[in-house]
C-alpha positions as CSV (number, residue, x, y, z in Angstrom):
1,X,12.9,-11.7,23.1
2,X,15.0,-14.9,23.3
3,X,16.8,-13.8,20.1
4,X,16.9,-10.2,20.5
5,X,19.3,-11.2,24.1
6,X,21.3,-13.9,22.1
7,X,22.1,-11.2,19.4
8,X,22.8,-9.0,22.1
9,X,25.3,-11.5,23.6
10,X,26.3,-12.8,21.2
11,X,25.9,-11.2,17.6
12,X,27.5,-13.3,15.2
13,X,25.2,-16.2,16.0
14,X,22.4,-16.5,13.6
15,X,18.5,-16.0,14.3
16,X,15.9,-18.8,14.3
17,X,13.0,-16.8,15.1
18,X,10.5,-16.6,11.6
19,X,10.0,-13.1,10.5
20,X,7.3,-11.8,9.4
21,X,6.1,-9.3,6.7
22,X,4.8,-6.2,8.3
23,X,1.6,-6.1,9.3
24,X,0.6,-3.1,7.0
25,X,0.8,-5.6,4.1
26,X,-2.4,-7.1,4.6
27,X,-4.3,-4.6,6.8
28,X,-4.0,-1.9,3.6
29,X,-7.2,-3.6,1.6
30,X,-10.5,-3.7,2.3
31,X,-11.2,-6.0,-0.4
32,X,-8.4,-9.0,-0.3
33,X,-7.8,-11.3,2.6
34,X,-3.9,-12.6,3.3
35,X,-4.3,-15.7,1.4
36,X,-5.6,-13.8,-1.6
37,X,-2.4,-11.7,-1.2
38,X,-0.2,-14.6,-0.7
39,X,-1.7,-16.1,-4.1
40,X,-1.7,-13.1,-6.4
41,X,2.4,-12.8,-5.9
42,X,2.6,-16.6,-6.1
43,X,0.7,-15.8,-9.7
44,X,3.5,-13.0,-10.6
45,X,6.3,-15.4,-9.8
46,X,4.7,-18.1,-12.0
47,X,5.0,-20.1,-8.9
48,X,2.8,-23.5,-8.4
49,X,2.5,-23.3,-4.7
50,X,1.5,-19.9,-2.9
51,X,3.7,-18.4,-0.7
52,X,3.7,-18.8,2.9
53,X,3.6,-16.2,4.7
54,X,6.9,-15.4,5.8
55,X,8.2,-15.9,2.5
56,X,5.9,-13.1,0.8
57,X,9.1,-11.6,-1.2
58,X,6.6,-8.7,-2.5
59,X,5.5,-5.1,-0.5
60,X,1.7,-4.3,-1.4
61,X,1.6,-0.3,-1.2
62,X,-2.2,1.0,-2.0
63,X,-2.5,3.7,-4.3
64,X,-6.1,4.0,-4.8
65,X,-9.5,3.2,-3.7
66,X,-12.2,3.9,-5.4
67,X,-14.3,4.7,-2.2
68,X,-12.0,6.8,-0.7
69,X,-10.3,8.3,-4.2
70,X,-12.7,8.6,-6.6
71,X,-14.3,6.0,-9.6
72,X,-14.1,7.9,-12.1
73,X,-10.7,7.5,-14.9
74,X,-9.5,10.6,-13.7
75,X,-9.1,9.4,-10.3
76,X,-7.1,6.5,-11.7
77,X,-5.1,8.7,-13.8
78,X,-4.2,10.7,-11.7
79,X,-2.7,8.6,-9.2
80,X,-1.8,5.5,-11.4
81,X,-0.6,6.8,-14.2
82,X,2.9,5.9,-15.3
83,X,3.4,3.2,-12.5
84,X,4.5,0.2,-13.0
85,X,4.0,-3.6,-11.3
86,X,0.6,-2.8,-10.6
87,X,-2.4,-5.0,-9.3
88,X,-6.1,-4.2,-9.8
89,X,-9.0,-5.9,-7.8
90,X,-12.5,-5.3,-7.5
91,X,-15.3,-6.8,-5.2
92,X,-18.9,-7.7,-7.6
93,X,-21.5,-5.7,-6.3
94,X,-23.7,-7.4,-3.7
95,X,-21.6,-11.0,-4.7
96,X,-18.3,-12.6,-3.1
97,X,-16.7,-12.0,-6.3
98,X,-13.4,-10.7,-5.9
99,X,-11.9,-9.8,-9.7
100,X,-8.7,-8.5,-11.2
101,X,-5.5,-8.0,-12.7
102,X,-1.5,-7.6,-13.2
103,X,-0.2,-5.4,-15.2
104,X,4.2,-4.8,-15.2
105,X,4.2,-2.5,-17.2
106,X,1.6,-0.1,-15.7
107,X,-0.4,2.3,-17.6
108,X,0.7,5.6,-19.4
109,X,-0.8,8.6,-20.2
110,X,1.3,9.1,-23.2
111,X,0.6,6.1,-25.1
112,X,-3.4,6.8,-25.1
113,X,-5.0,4.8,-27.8
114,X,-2.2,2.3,-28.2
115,X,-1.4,-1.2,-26.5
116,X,1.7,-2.4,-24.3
117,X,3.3,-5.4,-25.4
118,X,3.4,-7.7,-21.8
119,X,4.0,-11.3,-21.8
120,X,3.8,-11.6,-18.1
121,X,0.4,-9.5,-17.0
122,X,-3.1,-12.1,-15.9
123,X,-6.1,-11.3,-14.6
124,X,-8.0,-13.6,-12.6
125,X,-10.7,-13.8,-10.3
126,X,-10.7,-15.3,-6.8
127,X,-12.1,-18.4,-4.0
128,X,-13.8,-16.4,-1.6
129,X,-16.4,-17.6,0.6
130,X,-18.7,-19.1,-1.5
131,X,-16.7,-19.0,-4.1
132,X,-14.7,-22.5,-4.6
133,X,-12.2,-21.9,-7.1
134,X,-10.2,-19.4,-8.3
135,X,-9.3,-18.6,-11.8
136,X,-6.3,-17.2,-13.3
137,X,-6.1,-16.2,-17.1
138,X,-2.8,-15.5,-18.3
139,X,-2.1,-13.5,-21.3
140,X,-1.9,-15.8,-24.9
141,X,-1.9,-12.5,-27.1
142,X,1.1,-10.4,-25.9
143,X,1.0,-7.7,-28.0
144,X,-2.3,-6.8,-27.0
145,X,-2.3,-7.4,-23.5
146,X,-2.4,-3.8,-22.0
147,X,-4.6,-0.8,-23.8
148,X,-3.9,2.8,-22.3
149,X,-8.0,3.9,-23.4
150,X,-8.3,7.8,-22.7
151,X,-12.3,7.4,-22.0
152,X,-11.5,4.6,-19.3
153,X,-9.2,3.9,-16.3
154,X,-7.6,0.3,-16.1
155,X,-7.9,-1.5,-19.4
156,X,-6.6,-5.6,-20.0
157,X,-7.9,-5.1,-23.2
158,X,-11.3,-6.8,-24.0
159,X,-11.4,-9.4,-21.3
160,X,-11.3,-6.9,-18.4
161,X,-11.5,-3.4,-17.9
162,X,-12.9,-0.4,-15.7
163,X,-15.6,1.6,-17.8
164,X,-17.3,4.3,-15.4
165,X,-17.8,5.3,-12.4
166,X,-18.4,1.5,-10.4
167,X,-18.4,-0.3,-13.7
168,X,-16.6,-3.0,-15.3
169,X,-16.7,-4.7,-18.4
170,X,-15.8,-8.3,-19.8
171,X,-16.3,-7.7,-23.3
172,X,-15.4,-11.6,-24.0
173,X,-11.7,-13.6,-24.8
174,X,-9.5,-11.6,-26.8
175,X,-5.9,-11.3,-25.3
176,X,-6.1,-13.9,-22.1
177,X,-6.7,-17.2,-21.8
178,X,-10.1,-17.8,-21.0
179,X,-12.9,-15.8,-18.8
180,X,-12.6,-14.8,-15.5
181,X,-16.6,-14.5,-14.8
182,X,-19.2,-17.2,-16.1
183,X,-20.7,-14.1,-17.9
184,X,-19.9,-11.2,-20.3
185,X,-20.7,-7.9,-20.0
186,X,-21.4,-4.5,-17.7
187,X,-21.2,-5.3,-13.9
188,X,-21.1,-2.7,-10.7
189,X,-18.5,-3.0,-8.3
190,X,-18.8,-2.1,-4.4
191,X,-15.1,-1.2,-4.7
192,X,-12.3,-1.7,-6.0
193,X,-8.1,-1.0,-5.3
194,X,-4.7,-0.4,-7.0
195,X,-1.6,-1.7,-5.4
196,X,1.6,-0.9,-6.5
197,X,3.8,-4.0,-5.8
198,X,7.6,-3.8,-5.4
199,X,10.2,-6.2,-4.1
200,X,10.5,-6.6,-0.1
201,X,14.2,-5.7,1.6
202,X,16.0,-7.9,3.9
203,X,13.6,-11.6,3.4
């Protein structure tokens, strides 16, 4: 209030007050808590330290959720197709594991059975409750990092990607650095959401 009368007054004099991100940035998941946020775009911007959070420079909009969309690839396609700067995340069934992955480029209906060449997408998996430490897996195999797979919905090749209706699959280290569970394989999900991320005006 302070600020909004010394604008008032006088309006070429600069504010002190710290702004911060809309509230809708973080109340849009059910899944990831603000810190989880504030590290994932840290992550994109290859940055050591996370954001604070009045410096979040990135907008999370949520474009699906599996419980309230659908889990089935069609679902995904649908409403992800051709969208770029996107973030996947699941929650393990019955676990605190929180998994996922960023993908630039998006996926694209019209490159079915080929990979996307991204040097900047990661998946990772995430401290949450009782789980300490987080782990981030970058991409090492570029060329590879992104498969558009007709029979499944969001694919980072091998190491992580959505194969039916509340299932995921680690198949083992093919095109990222290193695992983002302690084990391979099939695993239900209790849900899982795609953000579409784009830069924030006026930070």
């Amino acid at each position: 209030m302070t600020d909004i009368l010394k604008y008032s007054l006088i309006p070429d004099k600069s504010i002190t007050s710290i702004i911060l991100p809309p509230r809708n940035i973080f109340q849009t998941s059910s899944i990831l808590a603000k810190e989880q946020v504030l590290e994932i775009a840290s992550w994109i911007d290859k940055k050591e330290v996370a954001y604070k959070i009045n410096s979040l420079p990135y907008e999370f909009k949520l474009i699906l959720r599996g419980s309230r969309d659908g889990f089935g690839k069609d679902a995904f396609w649908n409403l992800c197709d051709q969208k770029t700067n996107i973030v996947v995340v699941a929650k393990v069934k019955d676990t605190d594991e929180i998994v996922g992955g960023y993908n630039p480029k998006g996926w694209d209906s019209n490159f079915m059975g080929k990979f996307f060449e991204t040097n900047d997408s990661f998946i990772f998996s995430l401290k949450n409750r009782n789980i300490k430490n987080h782990i981030l897996s970058r991409v090492k195999n570029a060329s590879e990092g992104i498969y558009h797979n007709p029979k499944y919905g969001s694919n980072f090749c091998n190491d992580f990607f959505m194969e039916g209706n509340e299932l995921f699959r680690i198949y083992g280290i093919r095109s990222y650095e290193k695992l983002i569970r302690k084990t391979t394989g099939e695993f239900s999900i209790d849900d899982y959401e795609v953000f579409q991320i784009s830069k924030r005006k006026n930070i």
